[in-house]
N, C-alpha and C positions, 0 to 999 in steps of 0.2 A: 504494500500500500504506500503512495506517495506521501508526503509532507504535506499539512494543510499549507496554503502560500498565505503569506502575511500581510495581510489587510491595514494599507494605510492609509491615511487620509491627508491631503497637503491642500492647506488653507490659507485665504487671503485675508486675515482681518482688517478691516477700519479703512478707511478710503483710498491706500495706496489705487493709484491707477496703473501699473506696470504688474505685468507676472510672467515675464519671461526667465527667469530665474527659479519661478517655484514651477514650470514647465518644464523647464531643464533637467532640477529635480526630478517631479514625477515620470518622465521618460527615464532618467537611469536609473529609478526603484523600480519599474516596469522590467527596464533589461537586466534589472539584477533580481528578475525573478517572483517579485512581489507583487499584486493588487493592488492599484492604486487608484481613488477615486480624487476627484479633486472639484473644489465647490467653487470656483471662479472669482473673479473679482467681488471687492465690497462687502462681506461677509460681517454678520454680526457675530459675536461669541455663541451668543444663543443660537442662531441658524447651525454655528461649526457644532454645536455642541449635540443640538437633536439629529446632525446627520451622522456624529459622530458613534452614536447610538444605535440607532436607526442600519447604518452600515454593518456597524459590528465588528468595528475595526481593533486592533491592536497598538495603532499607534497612530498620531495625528503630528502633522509638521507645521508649523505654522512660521509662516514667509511675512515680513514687513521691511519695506524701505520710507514710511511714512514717520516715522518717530516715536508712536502710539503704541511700539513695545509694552512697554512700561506698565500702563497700564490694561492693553488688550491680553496679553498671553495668559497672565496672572488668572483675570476672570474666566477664561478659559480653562486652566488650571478647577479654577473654584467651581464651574458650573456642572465640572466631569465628576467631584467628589459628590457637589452634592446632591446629583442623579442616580449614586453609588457607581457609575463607572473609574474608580481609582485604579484600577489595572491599566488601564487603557497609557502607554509612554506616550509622555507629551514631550515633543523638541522644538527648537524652532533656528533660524533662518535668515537672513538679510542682512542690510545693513544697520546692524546692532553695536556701539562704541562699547571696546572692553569693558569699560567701567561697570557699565548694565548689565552684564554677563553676571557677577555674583549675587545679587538684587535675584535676576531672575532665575536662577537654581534655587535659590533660599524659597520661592515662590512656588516653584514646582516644575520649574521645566529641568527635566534633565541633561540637554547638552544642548550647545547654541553654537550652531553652524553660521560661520563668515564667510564674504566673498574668498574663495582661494581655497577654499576647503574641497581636497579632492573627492568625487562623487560616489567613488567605492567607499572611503570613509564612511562617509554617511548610511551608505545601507549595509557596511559590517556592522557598526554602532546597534540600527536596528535590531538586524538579524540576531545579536547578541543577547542583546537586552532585552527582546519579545520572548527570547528562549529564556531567558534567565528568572522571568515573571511567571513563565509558563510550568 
């Protein structure tokens, strides 16, 4: 019997207009095997959070070059606990200044992918991590 493949979700919170980057992404979590659904532009927390659900994903990526890190991931974070989905690895994406990186692990995101970061990275990280919860 194969491996279930691991279901993730890459998302646009808060008004960024650009998502060529979290396209990027979900094409090489695809080639590297995984499911990926992805909810387009403009995304509330709440929308990412009921498809998150809804999906039945393992992992959700959440992409921003808008600045509204700070405080979109967090809630996103908080919306998945408090639907009891806490399994579900939350990461995130874009152009995020170091500084906000420890903010946002304390918060609940578990690793915070920057421009430069190579794309197998990103989906060992996954693969690791969804196995290590599972």
């Amino acid at each position: 019997m194969s491996e279930a493949k691991i279901r993730v979700l890459v998302a646009k919170p808060g008004l960024d207009g650009h998502d060529r980057g979290a396209l990027v992404v979900a094409k090489a979590l695809r080639d590297a095997g995984m499911e990926v659904i992805y909810t387009g532009l403009r995304q509330t927390p709440q929308q990412i959070v009921a498809t998150a659900i809804q999906e039945d994903v393992d992992a959700v990526g959440l992409s921003s070059l808008s600045g509204a890190h700070m405080h979109l991931f967090p809630e996103v974070v908080r919306l998945l606990r408090a639907a009891g989905a806490d399994d579900v690895l939350v990461i995130g994406g874009g152009v995020i200044p170091d500084d906000d990186i420890p903010a946002l692990k304390e918060a609940g995101i578990l690793e915070v992918f920057t421009p430069g970061t190579p794309l197998g990275s990103m989906s060992e990280y996954i693969r690791q991590n969804v196995k290590a919860r599972g």
